[in-house]
C-alpha positions as CSV (number, residue, x, y, z in Angstrom):
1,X,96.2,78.5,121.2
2,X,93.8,81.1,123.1
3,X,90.7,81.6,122.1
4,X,90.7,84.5,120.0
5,X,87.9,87.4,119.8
6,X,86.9,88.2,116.1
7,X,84.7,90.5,114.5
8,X,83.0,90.3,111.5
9,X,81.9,93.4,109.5
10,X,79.7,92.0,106.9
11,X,76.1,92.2,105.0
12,X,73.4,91.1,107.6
13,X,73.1,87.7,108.1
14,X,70.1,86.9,106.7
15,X,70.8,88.4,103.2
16,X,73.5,85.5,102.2
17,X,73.5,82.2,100.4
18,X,74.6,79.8,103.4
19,X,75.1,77.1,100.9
20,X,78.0,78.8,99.2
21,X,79.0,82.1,101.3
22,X,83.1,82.6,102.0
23,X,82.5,84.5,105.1
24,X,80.0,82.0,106.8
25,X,82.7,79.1,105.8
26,X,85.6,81.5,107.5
27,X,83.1,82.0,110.5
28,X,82.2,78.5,110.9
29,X,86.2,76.7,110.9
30,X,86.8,79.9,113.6
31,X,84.2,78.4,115.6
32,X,85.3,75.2,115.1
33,X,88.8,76.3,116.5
34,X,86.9,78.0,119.8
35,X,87.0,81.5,118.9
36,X,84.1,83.5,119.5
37,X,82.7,86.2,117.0
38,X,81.1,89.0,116.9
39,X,78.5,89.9,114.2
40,X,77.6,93.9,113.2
41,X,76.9,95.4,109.9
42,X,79.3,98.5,108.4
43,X,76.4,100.8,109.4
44,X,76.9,99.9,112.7
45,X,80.5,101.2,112.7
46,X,81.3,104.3,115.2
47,X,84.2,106.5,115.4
48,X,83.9,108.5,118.9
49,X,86.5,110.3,120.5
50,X,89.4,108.1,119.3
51,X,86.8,105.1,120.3
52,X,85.8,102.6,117.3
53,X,83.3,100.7,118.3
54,X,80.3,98.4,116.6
55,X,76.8,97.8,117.7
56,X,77.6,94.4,117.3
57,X,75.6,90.7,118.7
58,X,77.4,87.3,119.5
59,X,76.8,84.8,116.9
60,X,76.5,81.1,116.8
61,X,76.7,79.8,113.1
62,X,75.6,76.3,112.2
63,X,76.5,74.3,109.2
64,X,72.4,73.7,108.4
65,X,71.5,76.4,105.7
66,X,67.3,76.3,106.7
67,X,68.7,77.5,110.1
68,X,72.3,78.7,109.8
69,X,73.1,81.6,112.9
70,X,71.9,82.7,116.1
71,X,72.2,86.1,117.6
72,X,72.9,87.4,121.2
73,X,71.7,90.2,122.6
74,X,72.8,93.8,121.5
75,X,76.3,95.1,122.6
76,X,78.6,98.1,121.9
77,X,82.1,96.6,121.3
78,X,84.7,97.9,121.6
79,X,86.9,96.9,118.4
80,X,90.7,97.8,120.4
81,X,89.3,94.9,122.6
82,X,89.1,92.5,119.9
83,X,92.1,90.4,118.0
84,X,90.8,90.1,114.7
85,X,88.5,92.3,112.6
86,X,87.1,90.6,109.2
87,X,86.4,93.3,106.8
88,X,84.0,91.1,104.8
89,X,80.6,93.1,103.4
90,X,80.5,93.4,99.7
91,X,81.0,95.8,97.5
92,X,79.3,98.1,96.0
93,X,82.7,100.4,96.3
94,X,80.8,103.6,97.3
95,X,81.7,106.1,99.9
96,X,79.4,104.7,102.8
97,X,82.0,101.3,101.9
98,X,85.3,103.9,101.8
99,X,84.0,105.7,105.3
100,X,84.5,102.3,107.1
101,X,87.7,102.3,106.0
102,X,88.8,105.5,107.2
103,X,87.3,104.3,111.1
104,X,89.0,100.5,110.8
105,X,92.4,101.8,109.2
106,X,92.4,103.9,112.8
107,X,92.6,100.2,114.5
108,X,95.7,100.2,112.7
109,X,97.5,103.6,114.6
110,X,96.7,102.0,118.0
111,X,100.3,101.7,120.0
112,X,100.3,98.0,121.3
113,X,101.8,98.1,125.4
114,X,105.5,98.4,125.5
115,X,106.4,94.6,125.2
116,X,103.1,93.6,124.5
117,X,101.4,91.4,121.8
118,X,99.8,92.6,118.4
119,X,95.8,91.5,118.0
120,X,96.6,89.9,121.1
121,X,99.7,88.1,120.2
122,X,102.1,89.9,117.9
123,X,105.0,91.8,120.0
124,X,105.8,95.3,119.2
125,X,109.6,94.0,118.1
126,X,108.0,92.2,115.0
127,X,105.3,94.7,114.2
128,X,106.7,95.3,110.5
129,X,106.4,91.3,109.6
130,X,102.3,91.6,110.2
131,X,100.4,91.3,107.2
132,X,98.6,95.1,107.6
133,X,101.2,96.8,109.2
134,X,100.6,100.6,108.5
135,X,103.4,102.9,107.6
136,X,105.7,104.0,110.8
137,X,103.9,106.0,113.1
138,X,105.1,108.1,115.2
139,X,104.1,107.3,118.6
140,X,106.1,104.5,120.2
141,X,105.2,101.4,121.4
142,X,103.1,102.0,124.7
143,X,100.4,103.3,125.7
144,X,98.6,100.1,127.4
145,X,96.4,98.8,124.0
146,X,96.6,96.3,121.9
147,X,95.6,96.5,118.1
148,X,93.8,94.3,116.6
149,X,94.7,92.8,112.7
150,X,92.5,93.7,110.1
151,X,91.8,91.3,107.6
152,X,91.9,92.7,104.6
153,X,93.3,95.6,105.1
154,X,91.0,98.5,105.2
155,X,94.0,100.9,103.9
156,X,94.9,98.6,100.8
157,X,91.6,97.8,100.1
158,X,90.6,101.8,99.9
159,X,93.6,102.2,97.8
160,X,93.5,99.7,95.0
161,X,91.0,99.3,92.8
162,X,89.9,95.8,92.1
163,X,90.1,96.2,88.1
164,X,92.5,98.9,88.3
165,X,95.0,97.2,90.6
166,X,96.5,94.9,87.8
167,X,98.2,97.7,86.1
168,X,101.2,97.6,88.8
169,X,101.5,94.1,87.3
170,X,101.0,94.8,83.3
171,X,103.1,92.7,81.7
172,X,100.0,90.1,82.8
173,X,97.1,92.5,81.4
174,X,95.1,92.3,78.6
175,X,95.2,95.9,76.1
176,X,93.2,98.2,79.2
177,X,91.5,101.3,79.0
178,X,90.0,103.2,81.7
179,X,88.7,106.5,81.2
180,X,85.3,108.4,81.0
181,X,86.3,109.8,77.4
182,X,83.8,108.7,75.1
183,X,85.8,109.9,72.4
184,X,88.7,107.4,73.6
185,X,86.4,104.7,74.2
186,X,85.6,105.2,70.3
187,X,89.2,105.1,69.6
188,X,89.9,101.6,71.4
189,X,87.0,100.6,69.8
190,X,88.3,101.0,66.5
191,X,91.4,99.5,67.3
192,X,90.3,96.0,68.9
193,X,87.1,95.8,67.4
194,X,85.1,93.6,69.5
195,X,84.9,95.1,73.6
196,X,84.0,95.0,77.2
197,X,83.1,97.6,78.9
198,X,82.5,97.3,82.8
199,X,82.4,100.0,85.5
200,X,85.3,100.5,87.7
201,X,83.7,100.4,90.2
202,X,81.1,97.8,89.7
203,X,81.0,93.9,90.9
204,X,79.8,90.1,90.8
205,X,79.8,90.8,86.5
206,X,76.9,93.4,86.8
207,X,76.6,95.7,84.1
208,X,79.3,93.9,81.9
209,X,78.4,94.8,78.0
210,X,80.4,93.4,75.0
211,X,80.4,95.3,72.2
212,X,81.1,94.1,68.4
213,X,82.7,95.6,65.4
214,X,79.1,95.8,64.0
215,X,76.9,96.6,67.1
216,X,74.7,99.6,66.3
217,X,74.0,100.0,70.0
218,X,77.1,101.5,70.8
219,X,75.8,105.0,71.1
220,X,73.3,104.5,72.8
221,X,74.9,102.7,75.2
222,X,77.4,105.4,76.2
223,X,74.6,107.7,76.3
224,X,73.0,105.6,78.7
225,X,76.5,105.3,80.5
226,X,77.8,108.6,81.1
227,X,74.5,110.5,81.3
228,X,74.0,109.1,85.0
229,X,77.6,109.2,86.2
230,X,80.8,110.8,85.0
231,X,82.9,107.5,86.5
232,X,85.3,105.8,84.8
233,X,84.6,102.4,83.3
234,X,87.3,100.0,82.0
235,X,87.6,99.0,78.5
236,X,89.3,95.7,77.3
237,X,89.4,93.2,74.1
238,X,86.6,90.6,74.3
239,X,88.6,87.2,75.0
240,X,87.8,84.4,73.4
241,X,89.2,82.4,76.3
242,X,86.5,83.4,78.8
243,X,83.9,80.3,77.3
244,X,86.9,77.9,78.5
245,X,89.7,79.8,80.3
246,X,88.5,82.0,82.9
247,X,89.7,81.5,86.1
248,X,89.3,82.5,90.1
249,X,92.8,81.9,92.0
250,X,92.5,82.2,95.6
251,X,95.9,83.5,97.5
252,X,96.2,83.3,101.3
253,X,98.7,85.6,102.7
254,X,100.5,85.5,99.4
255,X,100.2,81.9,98.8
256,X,98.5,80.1,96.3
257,X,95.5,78.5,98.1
258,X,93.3,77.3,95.1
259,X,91.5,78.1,92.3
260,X,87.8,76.9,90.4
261,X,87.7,77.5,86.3
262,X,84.4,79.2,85.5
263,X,82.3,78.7,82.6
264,X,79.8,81.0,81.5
265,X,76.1,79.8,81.0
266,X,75.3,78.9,77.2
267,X,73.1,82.4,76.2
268,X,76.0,84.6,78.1
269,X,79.8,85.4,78.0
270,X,80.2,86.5,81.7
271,X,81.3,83.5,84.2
272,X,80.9,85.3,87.4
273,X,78.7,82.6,89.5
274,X,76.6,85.3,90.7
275,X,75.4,86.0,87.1
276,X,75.0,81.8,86.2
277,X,78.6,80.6,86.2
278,X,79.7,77.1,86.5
279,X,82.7,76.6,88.6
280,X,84.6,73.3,87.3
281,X,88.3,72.2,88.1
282,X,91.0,73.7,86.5
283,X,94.7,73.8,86.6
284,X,97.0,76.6,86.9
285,X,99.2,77.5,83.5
286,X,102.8,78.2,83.6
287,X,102.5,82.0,83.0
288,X,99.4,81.8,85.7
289,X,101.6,80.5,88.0
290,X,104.4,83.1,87.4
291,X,101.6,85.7,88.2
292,X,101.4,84.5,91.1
293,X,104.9,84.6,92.3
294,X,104.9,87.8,91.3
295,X,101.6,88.6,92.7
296,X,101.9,87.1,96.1
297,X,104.5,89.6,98.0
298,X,102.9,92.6,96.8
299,X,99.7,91.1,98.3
300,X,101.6,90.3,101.6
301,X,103.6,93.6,101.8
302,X,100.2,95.4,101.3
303,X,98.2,93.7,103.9
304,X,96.1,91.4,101.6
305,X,95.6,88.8,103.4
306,X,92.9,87.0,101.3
307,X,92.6,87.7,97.7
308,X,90.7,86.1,94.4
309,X,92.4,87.0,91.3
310,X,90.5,86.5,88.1
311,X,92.1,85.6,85.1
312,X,91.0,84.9,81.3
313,X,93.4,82.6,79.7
314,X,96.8,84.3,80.8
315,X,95.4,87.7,81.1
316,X,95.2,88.6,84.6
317,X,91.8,91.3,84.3
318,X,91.0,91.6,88.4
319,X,92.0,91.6,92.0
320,X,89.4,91.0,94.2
321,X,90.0,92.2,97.7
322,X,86.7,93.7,99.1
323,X,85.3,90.4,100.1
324,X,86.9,87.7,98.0
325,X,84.7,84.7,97.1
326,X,85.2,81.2,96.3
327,X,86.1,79.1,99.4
328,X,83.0,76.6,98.8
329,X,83.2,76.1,94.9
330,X,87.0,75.3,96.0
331,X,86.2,73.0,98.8
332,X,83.8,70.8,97.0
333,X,86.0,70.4,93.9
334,X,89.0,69.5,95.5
335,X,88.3,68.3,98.8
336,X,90.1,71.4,100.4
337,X,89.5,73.3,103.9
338,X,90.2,76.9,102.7
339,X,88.9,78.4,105.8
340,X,91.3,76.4,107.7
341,X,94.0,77.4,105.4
342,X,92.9,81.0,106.3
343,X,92.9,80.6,109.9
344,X,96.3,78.8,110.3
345,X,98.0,81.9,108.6
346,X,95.9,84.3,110.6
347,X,97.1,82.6,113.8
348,X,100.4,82.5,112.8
349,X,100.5,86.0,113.1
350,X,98.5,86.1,116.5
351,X,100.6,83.6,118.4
């Protein structure tokens, strides 16, 4: 296919782990393919005049992790001009991370031309079937631009709360609370003895507290808590499964891509890696592999076009979609390409 132009809104370059970071491995098989990106951080994001554009540089990645990118010289883009944006810095979920999705999700409202292609290849006549397709608007097709597909979308991803968004699908959840009620916290509490509690908001297993029947601290701790902020946290049963049976699923445009098991390190019950996780191989369940099937259209109808789901035993407790992880634990274990995974459905949808 034609080389495509892609841009990749992310943390700067020099701040990740190039032995293990998704969006370097995504950036590197687009290379590969003879695509050329475009690297800019979210504060370099501009809305002007109906005009999104990015202080952005051309960059040249390299598999060697001592010297893993090289930068161009300093140019405004102009995103409508581009066929694939990569919404890919991580969270934390705050409003400077929610204003770049206001600017990106105006991409979306961009007519393409009358007859034209979408992101440089969709047509206007199959505009519903693409993966971020925004609600009907009402201009027509026309209008001489293209628009360019946004990966994830910035829309859903505003929208749906990472550990919120598995209550459309509760049948799969563990007993959840989320609430800034200390009072209600109490009550849970009471009622399932040993807890988590974890912001809504937060990420990567920071600030993740258990709680026991017995612990004295528990005061204090919501003292601590809700003296700083008045945001909800979410409260759930501490799982037992979590030392053996936690999970990361990776879906590609609703499709079950992969997954790693993750065990925690021996003085701690969180198995995010970022906090001293192993990733190990694991197979999917029966009940995990229903929630996917149900899963994987909602993703797809919503734009998702990359998503890690975490799950603890059979308990499905988040859906990552800010900037999923996971693509090199994945790779290693099984002998997969994710990336190219990725990009085979993301040009699907260009061609």
């Amino acid at each position: 296919m034609s080389a495509l132009r892609i841009a990749i809104q992310m943390d700067p370059i020099g701040s990740i782990k190039p032995g293990s970071d998704s969006t370097l491995l995504l950036g590197l098989e687009a290379q590969k393919r003879g695509h050329a990106l475009y690297y800019y951080t979210p504060d370099k994001l501009s809305w002007h005049d109906g005009k999104i554009t990015a202080l952005a540089q051309p960059i040249t990645l390299h598999a060697d992790p001592e010297h893993y990118y090289d930068l161009g010289k300093t140019l405004t883009l102009d995103l409508k001009t581009v066929d694939v944006v990569l919404l890919r810095q991580d969270p934390p979920f705050n409003m400077a991370y929610i204003s770049t999705t206001y600017i990106l999700e105006q991409l979306m409202q961009i007519p393409p031309p009358a007859g034209g292609r979408l992101g440089g290849g969709q047509s206007c006549s199959s505009i519903d079937a693409v993966p971020n397709s925004p609600p009907p608007q009402p201009s027509p097709c026309g209008g001489g631009s293209k628009r360019p597909l946004v990966v994830n979308n910035p829309t859903s991803v505003r929208n749906h709360a990472e550990k919120l968004f598995p209550a459309q699908f509760h049948e799969f959840t563990p007993p959840t609370l989320v609430t800034a009620d200390v009072k209600e916290i109490e009550h849970f509490r009471k009622s399932h003895k040993d807890i988590v509690i974890k912001p809504l908001y937060g990420f990567g297993g920071h600030s993740v507290f258990r709680v026991r029947a017995d612990d004295n601290n528990f005061n204090a701790l919501m003292e601590m808590i809700f003296s700083e902020s008045k945001e909800p946290w979410v409260v759930q049963p501490f799982l037992p499964d979590v030392k053996t049976g936690e999970r990361r699923i990776i879906l590609i445009d609703g499709k079950f891509a992969g997954l790693i098991g993750r065990i925690p390190a021996e003085d701690d019950f969180r198995a995010n890696m970022r906090v001293g996780g192993t990733p190990v191989k694991a197979e999917l369940t029966q009940k995990q592999r229903k929630l996917c099937d149900a899963l994987g259209p909602v993703l797809k109808e919503k734009g998702i076009f990359f998503a890690g789901i975490d799950v603890i035993g059979d308990y499905l407790t988040e859906i990552n979609i800010t900037s999923p992880t996971g693509i090199a634990p994945v790779n290693k274990l099984y002998g997969k390409n994710l990336a190219a995974d990725f990009w085979d459905a993301v040009e699907r949808y260009i061609v």
